[in-house]
Structures are given as structure tokens and as C-alpha cells.
C-alpha positions in Angstrom: 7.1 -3.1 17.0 5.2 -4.5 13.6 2.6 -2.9 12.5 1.1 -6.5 12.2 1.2 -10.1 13.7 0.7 -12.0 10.2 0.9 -10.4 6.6 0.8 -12.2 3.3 -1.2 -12.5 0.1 -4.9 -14.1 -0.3 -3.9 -16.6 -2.7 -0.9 -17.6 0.0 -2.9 -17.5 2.8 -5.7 -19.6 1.1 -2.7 -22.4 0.6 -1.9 -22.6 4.6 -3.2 -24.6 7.0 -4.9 -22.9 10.6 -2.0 -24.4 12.7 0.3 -22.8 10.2 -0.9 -19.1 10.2 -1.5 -19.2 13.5 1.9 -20.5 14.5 3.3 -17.3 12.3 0.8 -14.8 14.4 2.1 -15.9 17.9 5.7 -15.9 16.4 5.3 -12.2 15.8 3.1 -11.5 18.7 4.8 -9.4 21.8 2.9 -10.8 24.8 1.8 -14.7 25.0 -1.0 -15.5 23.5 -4.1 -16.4 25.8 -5.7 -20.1 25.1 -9.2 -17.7 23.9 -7.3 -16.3 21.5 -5.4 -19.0 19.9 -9.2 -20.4 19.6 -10.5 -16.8 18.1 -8.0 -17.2 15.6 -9.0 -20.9 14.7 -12.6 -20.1 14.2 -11.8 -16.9 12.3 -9.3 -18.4 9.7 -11.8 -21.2 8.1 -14.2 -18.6 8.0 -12.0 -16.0 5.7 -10.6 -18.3 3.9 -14.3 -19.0 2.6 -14.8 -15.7 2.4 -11.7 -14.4 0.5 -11.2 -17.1 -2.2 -11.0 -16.0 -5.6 -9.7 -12.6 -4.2 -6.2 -10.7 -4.8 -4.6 -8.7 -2.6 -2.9 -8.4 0.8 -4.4 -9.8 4.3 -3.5 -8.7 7.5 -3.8 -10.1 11.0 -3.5 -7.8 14.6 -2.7 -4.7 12.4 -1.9 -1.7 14.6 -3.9 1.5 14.8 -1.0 3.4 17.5 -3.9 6.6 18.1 -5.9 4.1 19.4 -3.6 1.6 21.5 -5.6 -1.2 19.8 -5.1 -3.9 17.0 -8.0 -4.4 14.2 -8.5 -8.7 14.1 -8.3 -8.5 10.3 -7.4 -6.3 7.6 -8.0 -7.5 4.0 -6.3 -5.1 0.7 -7.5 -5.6 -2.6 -8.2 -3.6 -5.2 -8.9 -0.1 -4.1 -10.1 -1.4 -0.7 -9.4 -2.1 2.2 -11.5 -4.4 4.4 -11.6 -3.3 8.0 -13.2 -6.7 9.9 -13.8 -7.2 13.7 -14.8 -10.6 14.6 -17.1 -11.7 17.6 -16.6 -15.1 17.9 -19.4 -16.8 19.2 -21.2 -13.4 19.5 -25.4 -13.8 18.8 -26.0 -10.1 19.1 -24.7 -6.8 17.2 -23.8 -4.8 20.2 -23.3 -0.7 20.0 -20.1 -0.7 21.7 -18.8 -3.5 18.7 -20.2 -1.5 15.8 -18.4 1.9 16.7 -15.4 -0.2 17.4 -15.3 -1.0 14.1 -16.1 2.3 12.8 -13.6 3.8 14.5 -10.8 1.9 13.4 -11.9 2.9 10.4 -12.0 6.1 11.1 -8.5 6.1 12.6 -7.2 4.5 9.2 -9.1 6.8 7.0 -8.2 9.9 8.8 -4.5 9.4 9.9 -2.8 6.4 7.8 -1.6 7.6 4.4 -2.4 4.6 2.1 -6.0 4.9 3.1 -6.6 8.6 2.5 -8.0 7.4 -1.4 -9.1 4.2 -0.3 -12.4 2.8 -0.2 -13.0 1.9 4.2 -15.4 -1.1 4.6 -16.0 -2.0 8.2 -17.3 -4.9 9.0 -18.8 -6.3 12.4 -19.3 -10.6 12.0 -21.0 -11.6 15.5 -20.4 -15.2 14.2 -23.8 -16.6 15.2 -26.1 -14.0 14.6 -29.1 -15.6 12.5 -29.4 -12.5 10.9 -26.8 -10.3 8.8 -27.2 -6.4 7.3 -25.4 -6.4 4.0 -27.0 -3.1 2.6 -24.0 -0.5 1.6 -24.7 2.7 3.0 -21.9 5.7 2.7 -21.6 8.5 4.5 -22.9 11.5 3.6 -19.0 13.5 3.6 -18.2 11.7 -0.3 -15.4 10.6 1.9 -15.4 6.6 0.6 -16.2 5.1 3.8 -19.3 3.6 4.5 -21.3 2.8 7.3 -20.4 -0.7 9.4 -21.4 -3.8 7.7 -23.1 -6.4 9.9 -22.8 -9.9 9.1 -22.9 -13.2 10.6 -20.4 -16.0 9.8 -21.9 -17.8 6.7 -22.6 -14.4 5.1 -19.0 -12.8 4.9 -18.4 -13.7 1.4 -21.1 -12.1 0.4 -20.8 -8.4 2.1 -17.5 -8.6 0.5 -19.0 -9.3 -3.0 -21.8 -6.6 -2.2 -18.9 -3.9 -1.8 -17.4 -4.6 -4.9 -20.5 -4.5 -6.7 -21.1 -1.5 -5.5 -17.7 0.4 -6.3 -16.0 -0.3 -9.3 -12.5 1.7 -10.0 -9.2 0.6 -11.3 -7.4 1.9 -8.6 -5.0 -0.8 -6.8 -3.1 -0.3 -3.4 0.1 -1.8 -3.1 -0.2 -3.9 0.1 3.4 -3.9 1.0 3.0 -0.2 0.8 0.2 -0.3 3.1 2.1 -1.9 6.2 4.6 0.8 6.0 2.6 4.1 5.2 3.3 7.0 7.5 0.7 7.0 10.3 -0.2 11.2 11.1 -2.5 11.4 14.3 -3.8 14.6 15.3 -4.7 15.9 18.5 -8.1 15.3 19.7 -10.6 18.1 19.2 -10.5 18.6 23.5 -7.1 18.7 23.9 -7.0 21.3 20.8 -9.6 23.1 23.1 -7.9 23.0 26.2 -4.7 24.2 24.9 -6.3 27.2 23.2 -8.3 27.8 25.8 -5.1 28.6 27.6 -3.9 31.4 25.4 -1.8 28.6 23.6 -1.0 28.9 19.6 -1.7 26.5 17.1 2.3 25.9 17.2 1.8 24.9 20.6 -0.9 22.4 20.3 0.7 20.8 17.0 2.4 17.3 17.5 5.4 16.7 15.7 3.9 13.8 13.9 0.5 15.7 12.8 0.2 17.6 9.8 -0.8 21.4 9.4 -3.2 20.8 7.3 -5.1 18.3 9.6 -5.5 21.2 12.4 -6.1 24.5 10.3 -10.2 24.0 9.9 -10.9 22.8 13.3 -8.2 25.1 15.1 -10.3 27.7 13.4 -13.2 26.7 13.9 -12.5 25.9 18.0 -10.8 29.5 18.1 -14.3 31.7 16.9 -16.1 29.3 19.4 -14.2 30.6 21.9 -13.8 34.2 21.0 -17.7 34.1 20.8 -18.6 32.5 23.8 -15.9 34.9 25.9 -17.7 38.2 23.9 -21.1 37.1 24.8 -20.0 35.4 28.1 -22.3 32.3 27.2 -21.0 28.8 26.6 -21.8 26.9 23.1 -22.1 23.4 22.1 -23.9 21.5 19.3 -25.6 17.6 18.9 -26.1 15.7 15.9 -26.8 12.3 15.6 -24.8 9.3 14.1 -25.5 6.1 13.8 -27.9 5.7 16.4 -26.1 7.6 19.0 -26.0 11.6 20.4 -23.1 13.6 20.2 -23.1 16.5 22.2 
């Protein structure tokens, strides 16, 4: 399975017509492609192609994030970032559920897909006919290069792209080709790592083959005094924080 439905440079891109690139997406695409999404894809393309010219780099359609059994709508390399971009087509609203979608794919890439480790993450939510769009760049707080979701509306794109590359300026430069074929290295989920220790497992037990060590040392570590306290003071423990608007406990 590609990790993608459409790969190929701006400047290329920016020389093809709609028909054209989309044409190449349902080529590559495994299931038929629904009459709303043939249309999702006609309204998104004019409004990249505005949004990317005068840019270098790689741009990706449908790319893959496995963990997550999803696709992300667009993925733009340039530089020493990657653009992360979830389109709403036709959307007025910024809705929770659409911001941590983006985020998360972010996330997932940032956390699991090799060519990102160093990269810059930039999600960005466009709910195309929002009157309103949130350009500010806010990073976390982990010095991690990923930065909070972007919000914009359709007409506005170009600009949060410019805004990010105002904002970080290194000479750094991933290779898109190298992008579409970097190892992908999920870990398990923080409950399942639970569960299994909680079961007298070992760390070998509740390591997939496809994970790295050094992904599950801290947290196995971490999970394991948890539990060693709770059973020594037979009392449970849990934490909340709160992030981006919404409680974790």
C-alpha cells in the first residue's frame, strides 16, 4: 500500500491542472472514490496552489499515518518543515474534534515517523469559510518543534504558511523523497503498556517488533513505580492537566 495517493514537487504541482492531479489521486487510490471527495479535492487544490506558490519542496496528498488507520488531506515539505493541513471544506466553525485531529496527526508524525523527528510540525485546521482565521504561532512548551494547531480560513492559508517561516528560520532541508519512505516506529499506547504490566508482564513482553527501546524505557518506568506504589499503599493514582482546551485525566 503507498504511503500516499499523489506525491510531487510544488513547482510541478503548481504547473497541473485540478482534473489532472486529481485523476493521479484516484489512480493511486485503493477504494473508489465517493462524488464528495472528488469535490473536496477540487476545492482544496485551487486553494493550495495559491497558497504554496513561490515555495520549494515536496507535497503530498492522502499520506498515511498506519498507528492511526487514517490519511492526513495534505502534507506540504519544504525546507525544514513539514506542513500538516486538514481541510474542512465548506466548514464555518473550528470544531474541537477537527483541531485535535490535526494535532494528532501531528503528533503521530512527530513521534513515530523518522524524517520528522528534527522537523519543524505545523498543523493546520482551514474550515474554508470561517470569516475568521488564528495565525498566531504558539509552540509547545516540550522545545519539541511542534507547535500548537493553526486555524485559518480559505483566503488566509498563504499567509499562516508565511507566518511559520517567519517565525523559524534554519538551513536545514528534508529530502522529500526521503520523507515518503522513512521508517514509521509506533509504540504501544500508554494503556496497553499498563495492562500488560499490570499482569506481571516484562517490558520484552509488551515491546512490538516494530517499536524502539528507547521509545518505551521512560514511560515503562515511570508506569511500573505507579504501580508498585499504588499496590504498597493499596490506593489507586491518576493525574489531570490541561491541553489545549481540554482535561486529561
Amino acid at each position: 500500500m503507498l504511503n500516499y495517493y499523489f506525491k510531487d514537487t510544488v513547482q510541478s504541482f503548481l504547473q497541473k491542472s485540478t482534473e489532472e492531479i486529481i485523476g493521479e489521486i484516484t489512480l493511486s487510490n485503493t477504494f473508489d472514490s465517493s462524488f464528495n471527495q472528488n469535490k473536496s479535492w477540487e476545492s482544496q487544490i485551487p486553494i493550495l496552489k495559491d497558497a504554496v506558490s513561490g515555495l520549494k519542496g515536496t507535497i503530498f496528498f492522502e499520506f498515511s499515518i498506519p498507528r492511526m488507520g487514517k490519511r492526513v488531506d495534505v502534507i506540504i515539505v519544504t525546507e525544514n518543515i513539514v506542513f500538516v493541513i486538514e481541510f474542512k471544506v465548506g466548514e464555518t466553525k473550528y470544531h474541537r474534534h477537527h483541531i485535535e485531529q490535526v494535532w494528532d496527526y501531528a503528533l503521530d508524525l512527530k513521534n513515530f515517523h523518522d524524517p520528522s523527528h528534527n522537523a519543524v510540525l505545523v498543523p493546520i485546521l482551514v474550515a474554508t469559510e470561517n470569516e475568521v482565521s488564528f495565525l498566531e504561532i504558539v509552540t509547545t512548551p516540550h522545545n519539541d518543534n511542534v507547535i500548537f494547531p493553526i486555524r485559518t480560513n480559505k483566503d488566509e492559508l498563504y499567509q499562516a504558511i508565511s507566518n511559520v517561516f517567519s517565525f523559524f528560520k534554519e538551513n536545514n532541508e528534508i529530502n522529500g523523497e526521503l520523507f515518503s519512505r522513512g521508517r514509521y516506529s509506533p509504540t504501544p499506547t500508554i494503556i496497553e503498556a499498563a495492562v500488560s504490566l499490570y499482569n506481571s508482564h516484562t517490558v520484552d513482553e509488551i515491546t512490538r517488533s516494530d517499536a524502539e527501546a528507547k521509545n518505551l524505557t521512560v514511560t515503562t518506568t515511570a508506569i511500573s513505580d505507579i504501580i508498585n506504589n499504588s499496590k504498597s499503599n493499596t490506593k489507586k493514582s491518576g493525574s489531570s492537566y490541561e491541553f489545549v482546551g481540554r482535561k486529561v485525566i
